[in-house]
N, C-alpha and C positions, 0 to 999 in steps of 0.2 A: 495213767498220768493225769494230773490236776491241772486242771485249766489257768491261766494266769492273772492275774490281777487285771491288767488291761481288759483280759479278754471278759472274764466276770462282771466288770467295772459295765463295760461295753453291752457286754447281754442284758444286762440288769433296766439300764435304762430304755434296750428295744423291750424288754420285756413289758415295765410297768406304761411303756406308750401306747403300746399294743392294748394289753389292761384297759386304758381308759379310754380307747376307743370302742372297745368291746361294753363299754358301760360298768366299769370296776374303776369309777373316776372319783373316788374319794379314800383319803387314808383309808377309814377303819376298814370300808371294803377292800381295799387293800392287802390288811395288817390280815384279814379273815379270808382272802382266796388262796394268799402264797405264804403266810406266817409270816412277814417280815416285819421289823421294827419300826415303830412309828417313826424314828430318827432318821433311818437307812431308808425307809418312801421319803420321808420328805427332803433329806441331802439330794436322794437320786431323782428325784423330781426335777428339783434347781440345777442340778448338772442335766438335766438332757438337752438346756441354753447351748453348752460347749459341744455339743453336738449339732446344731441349730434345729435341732428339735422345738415348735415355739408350741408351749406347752402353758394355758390361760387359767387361771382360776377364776369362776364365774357364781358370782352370787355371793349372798353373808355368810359370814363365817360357817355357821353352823350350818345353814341349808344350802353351802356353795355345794362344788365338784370343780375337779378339771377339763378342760377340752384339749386337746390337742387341734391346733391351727395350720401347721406344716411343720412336714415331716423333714425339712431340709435337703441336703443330700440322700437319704434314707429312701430304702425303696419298700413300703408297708406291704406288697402282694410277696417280697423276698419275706418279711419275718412271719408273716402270717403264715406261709409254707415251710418257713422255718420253727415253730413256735415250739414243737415238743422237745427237739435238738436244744432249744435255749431254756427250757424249762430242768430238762435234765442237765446239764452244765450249771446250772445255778442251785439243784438240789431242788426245785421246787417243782415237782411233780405231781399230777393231779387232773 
């Protein structure tokens, strides 16, 4: 059985927060750990707000990254224990 949109939607953005705490805090590293579309990091980037995910872009353009500031509701020791479970539900294995 396939996972659902919500729930995908959902993983996606613990995923790539997770990501850029780990220091995978810029697209193309990104686009290069988990294959995903430059578009699809950066939409799910700006959705992890609706999550109150507060997720900072720091520096110039080219030499910024992101930080994550708070994790809001979210609890980061649940996804990090969770990480492989969210990696396989999203395809992105590795």
């Amino acid at each position: 059985m396939s996972a659902s949109r919500t729930k995908t939607s959902f993983y996606r953005r613990l995923l790539l927060a997770h990501l850029i705490e780990q220091g995978v805090n810029t697209v193309p590293k990104l686009e290069a750990e988990i294959g995903i579309p430059r578009r699809t990091a950066q939409d799910t980037i700006n959705a992890m707000a609706d999550l109150d995910i507060q997720c900072e872009f720091v520096g110039a353009n080219k030499d910024g990254y992101y930080r994550i500031n708070h994790w809001g509701a979210v609890n980061p020791q649940w996804v990090n224990q969770q990480i492989s479970q969210i990696r396989q539900v999203l395809g992105y294995c590795g």
